[in-house]
C-alpha positions, -999 to 999 in steps of 0.1 A, spaced: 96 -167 -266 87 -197 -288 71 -234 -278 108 -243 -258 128 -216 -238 151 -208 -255 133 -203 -279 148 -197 -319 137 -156 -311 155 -161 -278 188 -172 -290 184 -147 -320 180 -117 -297 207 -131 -269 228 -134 -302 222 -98 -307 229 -89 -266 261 -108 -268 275 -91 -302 266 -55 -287 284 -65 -252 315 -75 -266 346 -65 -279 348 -31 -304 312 -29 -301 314 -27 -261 339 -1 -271 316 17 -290 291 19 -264 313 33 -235 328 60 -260 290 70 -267 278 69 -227 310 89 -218 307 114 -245 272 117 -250 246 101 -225 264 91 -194 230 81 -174 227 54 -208 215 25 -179 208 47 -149 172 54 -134 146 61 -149 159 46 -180 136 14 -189 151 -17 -206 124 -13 -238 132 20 -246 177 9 -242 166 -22 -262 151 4 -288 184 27 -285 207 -1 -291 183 -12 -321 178 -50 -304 147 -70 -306 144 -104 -321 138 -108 -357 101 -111 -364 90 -104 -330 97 -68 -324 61 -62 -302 65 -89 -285 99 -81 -273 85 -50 -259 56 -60 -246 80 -85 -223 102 -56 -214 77 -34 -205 49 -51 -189 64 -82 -177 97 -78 -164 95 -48 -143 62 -59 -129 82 -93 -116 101 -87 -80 133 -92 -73 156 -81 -43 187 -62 -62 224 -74 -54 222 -54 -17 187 -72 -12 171 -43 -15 133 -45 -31 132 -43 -69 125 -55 -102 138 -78 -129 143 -49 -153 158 -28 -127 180 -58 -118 192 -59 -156 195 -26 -163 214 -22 -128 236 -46 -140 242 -37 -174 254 1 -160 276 -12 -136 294 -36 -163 295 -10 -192 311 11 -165 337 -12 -157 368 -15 -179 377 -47 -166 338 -63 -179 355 -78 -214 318 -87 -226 283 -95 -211 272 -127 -225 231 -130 -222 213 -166 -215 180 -178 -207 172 -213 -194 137 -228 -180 127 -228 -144 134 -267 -147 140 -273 -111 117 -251 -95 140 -226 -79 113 -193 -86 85 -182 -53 52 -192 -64 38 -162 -84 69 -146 -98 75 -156 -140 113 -144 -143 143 -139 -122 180 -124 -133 208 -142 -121 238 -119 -125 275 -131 -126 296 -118 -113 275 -97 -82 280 -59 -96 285 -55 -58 319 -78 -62 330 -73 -92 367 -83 -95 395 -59 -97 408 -77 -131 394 -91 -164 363 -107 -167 333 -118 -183 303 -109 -169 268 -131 -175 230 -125 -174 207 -158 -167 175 -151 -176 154 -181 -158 116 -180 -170 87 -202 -154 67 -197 -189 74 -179 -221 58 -145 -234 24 -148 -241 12 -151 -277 -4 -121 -295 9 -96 -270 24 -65 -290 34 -32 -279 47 -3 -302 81 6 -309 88 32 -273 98 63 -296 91 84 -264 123 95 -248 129 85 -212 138 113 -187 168 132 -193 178 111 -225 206 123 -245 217 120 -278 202 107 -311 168 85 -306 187 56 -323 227 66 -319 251 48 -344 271 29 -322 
């Protein structure tokens, strides 16, 4: 998000990511989905307004953070783990359901790393790499990862307001305490 991927609001907000996917916290996020919102990550819930839920945005850089998850990523293709047509955000979110869902996923840990060798199509900014495939996920512990690889950074002096409008069929609190 900075001059260098990652950037410091990079590893602040994948600092955030990781201590929310792991451990009591991860806990506290199942109990709320199963007794309160159990479509938490499904469609049509958008990554901005979970990211707003779960109260995560770097320090600092709030609108920028949402202008990235709402106008960049799910406007950046990708073909979901069945190679079916999608989106980056989809991807995520996609992902994110599956391993919150799965009591074997101990945590998610989040990264994001530069498109140093050229691996993304001419034309597409961002790709997920998920790890382990929520298609072939194993039938014992393990940690799950999201790679976020990036051919440039968020643009500068892009903002977008806090998304205080609820997403289809949302339950619970606006911001639960979890």
């Amino acid at each position: 998000m900075g001059s260098l991927i990652p950037s410091g609001g990079d590893n602040n907000v994948i600092a955030k990511l990781d201590a929310r996917f792991c451990g009591q916290p991860l806990q506290n996020l199942r109990n709320f989905i199963s007794g309160t919102d159990a479509h938490f990550f499904h469609a049509p819930r958008h990554l901005r307004r979970i990211a707003y839920r779960l109260k995560i945005w770097p320090d600092g850089l709030k609108g920028r953070w949402f202008y990235f998850l709402k106008h960049l990523l799910p406007n950046t293709a990708q073909d979901d783990p069945q190679g079916q047509p999608s989106t980056v955000a989809v991807v995520i979110r996609d992902a994110l359901r599956d391993f919150v869902a799965d009591a074997n996923c101990t945590q998610v840990c989040f990264h994001v790393q530069p498109d140093v060798h050229g691996t993304l199509p001419n034309g597409i900014d961002y790709r997920a790499d998920i790890d382990p495939s929520p298609a072939a996920r194993p039938a014992h512990a393990y940690p799950a990862s999201i790679t976020l690889v990036c051919r440039q950074e968020i643009p500068q002096g892009v903002n977008e307001p806090d998304p205080t409008a609820k997403d289809t069929g949302e339950s619970g609190p606006d911001q639960p305490n979890i």
